[in-house]
N, C-alpha and C positions, 0 to 999 in steps of 0.2 A: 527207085527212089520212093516212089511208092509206097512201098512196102516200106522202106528203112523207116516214114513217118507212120506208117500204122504199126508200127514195132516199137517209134519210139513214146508215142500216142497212147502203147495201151503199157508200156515202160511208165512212161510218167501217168498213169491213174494208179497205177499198183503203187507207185514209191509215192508218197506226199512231201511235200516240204515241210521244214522244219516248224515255218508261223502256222504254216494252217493246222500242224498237230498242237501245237499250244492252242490256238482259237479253239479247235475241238475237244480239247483235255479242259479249257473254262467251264465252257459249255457244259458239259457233263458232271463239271465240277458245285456249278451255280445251279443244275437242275437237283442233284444229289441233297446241297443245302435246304434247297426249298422245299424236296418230300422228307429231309429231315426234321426242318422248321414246322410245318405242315402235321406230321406226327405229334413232334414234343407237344406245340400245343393243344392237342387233339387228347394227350396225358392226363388221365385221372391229378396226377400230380402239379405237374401245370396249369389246373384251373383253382383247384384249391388254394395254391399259393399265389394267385394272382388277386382268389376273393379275399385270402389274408389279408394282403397287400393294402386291398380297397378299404376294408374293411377297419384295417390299423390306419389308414389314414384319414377317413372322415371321423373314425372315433376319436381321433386324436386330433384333429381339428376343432371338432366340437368340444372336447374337454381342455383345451387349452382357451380357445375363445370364452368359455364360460368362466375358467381361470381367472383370464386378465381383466375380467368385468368384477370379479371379488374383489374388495378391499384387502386387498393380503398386506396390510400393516398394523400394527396396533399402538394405540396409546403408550405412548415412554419407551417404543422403543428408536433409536438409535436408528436415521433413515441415510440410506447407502446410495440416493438417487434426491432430484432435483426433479420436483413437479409444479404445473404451469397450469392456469387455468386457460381450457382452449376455447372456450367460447365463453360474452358475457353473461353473467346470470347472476337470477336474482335468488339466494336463499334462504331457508330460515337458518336464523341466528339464535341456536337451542337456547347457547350460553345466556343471549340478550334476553328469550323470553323465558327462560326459568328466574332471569334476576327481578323480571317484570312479576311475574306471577310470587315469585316470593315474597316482593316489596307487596302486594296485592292481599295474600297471608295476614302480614305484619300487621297491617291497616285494618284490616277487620276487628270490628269491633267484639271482646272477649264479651259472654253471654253470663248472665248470673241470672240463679232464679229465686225471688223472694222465699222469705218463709211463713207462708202463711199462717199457720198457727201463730207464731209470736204474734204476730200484726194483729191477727182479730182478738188475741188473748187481752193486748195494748189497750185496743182500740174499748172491749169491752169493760175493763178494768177502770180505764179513763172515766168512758159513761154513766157507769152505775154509782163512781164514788160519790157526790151530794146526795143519791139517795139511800146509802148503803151510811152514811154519816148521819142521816137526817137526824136522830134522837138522840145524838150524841151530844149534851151540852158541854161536855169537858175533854179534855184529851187524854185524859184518865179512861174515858167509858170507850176509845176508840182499839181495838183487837192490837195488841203489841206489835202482830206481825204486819198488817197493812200501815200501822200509824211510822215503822218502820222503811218502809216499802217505799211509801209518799214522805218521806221525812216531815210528818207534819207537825205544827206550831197551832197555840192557842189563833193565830195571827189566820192561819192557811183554813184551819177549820171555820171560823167564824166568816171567810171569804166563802167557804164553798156553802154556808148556809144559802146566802144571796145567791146563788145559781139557782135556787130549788124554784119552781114554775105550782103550778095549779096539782095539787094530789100529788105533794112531795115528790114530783117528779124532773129528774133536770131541766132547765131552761133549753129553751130551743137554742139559745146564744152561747152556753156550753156547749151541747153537742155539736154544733156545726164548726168551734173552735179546734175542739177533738176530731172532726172529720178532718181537719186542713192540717192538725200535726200531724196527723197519721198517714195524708195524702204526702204531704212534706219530706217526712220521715225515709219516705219509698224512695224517694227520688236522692235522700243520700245514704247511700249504701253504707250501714258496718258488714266489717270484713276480720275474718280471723289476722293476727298479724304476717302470718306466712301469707294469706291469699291475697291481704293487701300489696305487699312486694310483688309479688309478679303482678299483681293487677296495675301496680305503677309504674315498674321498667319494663316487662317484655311488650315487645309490638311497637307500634309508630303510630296509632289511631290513637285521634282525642278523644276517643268516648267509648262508653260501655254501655250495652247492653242488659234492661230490667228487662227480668219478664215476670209480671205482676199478675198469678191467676191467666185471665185470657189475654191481656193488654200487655202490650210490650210498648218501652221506651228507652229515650239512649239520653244519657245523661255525662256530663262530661268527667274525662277522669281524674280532674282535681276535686270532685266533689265527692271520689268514694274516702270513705272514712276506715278506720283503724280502731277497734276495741279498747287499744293498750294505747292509744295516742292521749298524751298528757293534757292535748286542745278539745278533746272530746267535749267536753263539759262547754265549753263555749261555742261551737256547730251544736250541740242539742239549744241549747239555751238563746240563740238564735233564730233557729227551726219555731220555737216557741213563739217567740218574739212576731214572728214576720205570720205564726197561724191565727195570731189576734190576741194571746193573752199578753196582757200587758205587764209592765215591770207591777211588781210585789207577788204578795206569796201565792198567789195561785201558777202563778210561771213559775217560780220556784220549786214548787210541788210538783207539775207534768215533769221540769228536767233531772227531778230527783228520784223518778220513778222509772226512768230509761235508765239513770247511773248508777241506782240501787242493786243491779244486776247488769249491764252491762253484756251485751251478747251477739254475735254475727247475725244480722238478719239479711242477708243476701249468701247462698256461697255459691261454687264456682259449676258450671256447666260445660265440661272438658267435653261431652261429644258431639252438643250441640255448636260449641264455637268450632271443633274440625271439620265438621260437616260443611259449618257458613264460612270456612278460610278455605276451600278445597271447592268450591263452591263459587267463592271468587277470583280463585286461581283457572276456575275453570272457564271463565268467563275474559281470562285476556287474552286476546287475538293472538296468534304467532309473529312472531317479531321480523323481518325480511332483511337482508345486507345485499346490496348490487356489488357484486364483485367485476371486477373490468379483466377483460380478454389478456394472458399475458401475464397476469399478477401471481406472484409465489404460492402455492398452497403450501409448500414445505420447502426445504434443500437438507441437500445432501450436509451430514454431518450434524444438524436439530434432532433434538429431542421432539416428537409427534405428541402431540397436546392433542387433548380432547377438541376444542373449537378445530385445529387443524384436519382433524380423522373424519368433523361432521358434513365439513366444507370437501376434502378430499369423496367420500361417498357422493355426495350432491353433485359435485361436478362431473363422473364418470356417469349418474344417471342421466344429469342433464345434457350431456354430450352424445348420449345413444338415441335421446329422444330429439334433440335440436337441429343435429348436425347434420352436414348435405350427405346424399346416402351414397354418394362415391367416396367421403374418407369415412365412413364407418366398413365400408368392402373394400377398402386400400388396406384399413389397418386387418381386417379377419384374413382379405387374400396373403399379405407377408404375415401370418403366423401358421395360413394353413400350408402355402412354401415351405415355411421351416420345418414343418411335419415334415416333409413330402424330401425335401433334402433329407431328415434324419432318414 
């Protein structure tokens, strides 16, 4: 019996059973995979394609994340999506402050610069007549072209004799009347008839700008004048009136000596006034709008307007910079997934 068990003992180590040779064909099977696995990736090939791999996915993470931080929409066109402001914020309102700085523009006062010559030519012609008349007892002996000039009368001469002072020279009370129409004078502007029209309609500012020599002043713009304006003759006649000459012919004389010729003594200083409206513009704050959490920047199916595209940018900067830093890595982690899916 013995024996029949050492016979059947080393019977059954020679023959195996059926499970234990699948246990042992696993085995062999799971060791076979792992020094397969173990190779592959040990493959020039396999590592390459794994640093592909890596390599396609952070680039393509990072250019997608920088993607969706671009405004990839433009003005008029046609939006296919519904956007929300996610946090409130406060921004510039371009629209508001270009209307601010442009009404700013408008108000600026237009600059015009005397002409000096006219004025001292005025000023000197004015002064010298009682003595450039003094030995003129008739109006006959007075030069065609000055008695012309002054439209003068037996009346107007015999007036400008009594201005004459000490050594036929003008009264002090003459020249100081001539200093105040000439001061007068400045302060209302003639204007070509073209530059009076824009000097009357364009802009929104009550007043204009002299610049007389070194001195500048602003004078209002119902008092600039018109060359070819039919009232001319009554603003000189005026001006005379309120520099001290009194009614008769010596005020007759001065308003007949500015109407005699008639001429622009201010014109227009186009780069000085862009400079002082550019200048003013420059000078108004940026404009702010509080938008509230929630509020439409656009929808689906509008047309994208400028204000909408300025506030759409504003809100995605302001969002990267406000917002709590687990939904700024929620939204970059589900775009760098979608890489990683594709």
């Amino acid at each position: 019996m013995a024996g029949e068990r050492g016979r059947t003992s080393i019977f059954s180590w020679g023959k195996r059973s059926p499970g234990s040779t699948r246990r042992v064909n696993i085995r062999l099977r799971e060791e076979s995979l792992v020094e397969k696995t173990f190779d592959l990736v040990q493959s020039p090939k396999v590592v390459w394609g794994v640093a592909i791999l890596l390599a396609f996915i952070v680039l393509g993470s990072l250019t997608v994340i920088w993607s969706r931080e671009q405004p990839l929409v433009a003005v008029g066109r046609v939006m296919n999506e519904t956007r929300l402001v996610r946090l409130t914020m406060s921004a510039e309102d371009k629209a508001l402050t270009e209307a601010a700085r442009d009404a700013a523009r408008k108000s600026t006062p237009r600059t015009y610069v005397a002409d000096q010559t006219y004025f001292n030519e005025l000023k000197t012609s004015m002064e010298s007549l009682p003595r450039a008349l003094a030995s003129a007892t008739a109006i006959a002996d007075v030069d065609p072209k000055l008695r012309e000039q002054f439209r003068l009368t037996e009346a107007s001469l015999a007036a400008l004799r009594g201005e004459l002072g000490e050594g036929a020279e003008p009264s002090q009370r003459w020249t100081t009347r001539v200093v105040n129409f000439i001061t007068l004078l400045q302060g209302r502007p003639l204007l070509d008839e073209q530059t009076f029209q824009r000097a009357t309609t364009e802009g929104i500012g009550l007043s204009v700008r002299l610049l007389i020599g070194d001195t500048q002043k602003e004078v209002l713009r119902t008092d600039v004048l018109s060359v070819e304006d039919g009232r001319l003759g009554d603003a000189i006649d005026s001006i005379a009136r309120d520099a001290g000459f009194g009614v008769g012919p010596l005020r007759q004389l001065v308003v007949a000596r500015v109407l005699s010729s008639p001429q622009p003594t201010f014109r227009f200083d186009e780069t000085q006034t862009t400079a002082d409206q550019n200048l003013a513009a420059a000078n108004v704050p940026p404009k702010f709008r509080v938008t509230s959490e929630g509020q439409p920047i656009f929808r689906r199916g509008e047309v994208l307007t400028s204000t909408a595209y300025d506030l759409y940018v504003a809100e995605m900067k302001h969002f990267n910079q406000r917002a709590d830093w687990w939904r700024v890595w929620l939204q970059w982690s589900s775009l760098s997934a979608a890489v990683v899916a594709i």
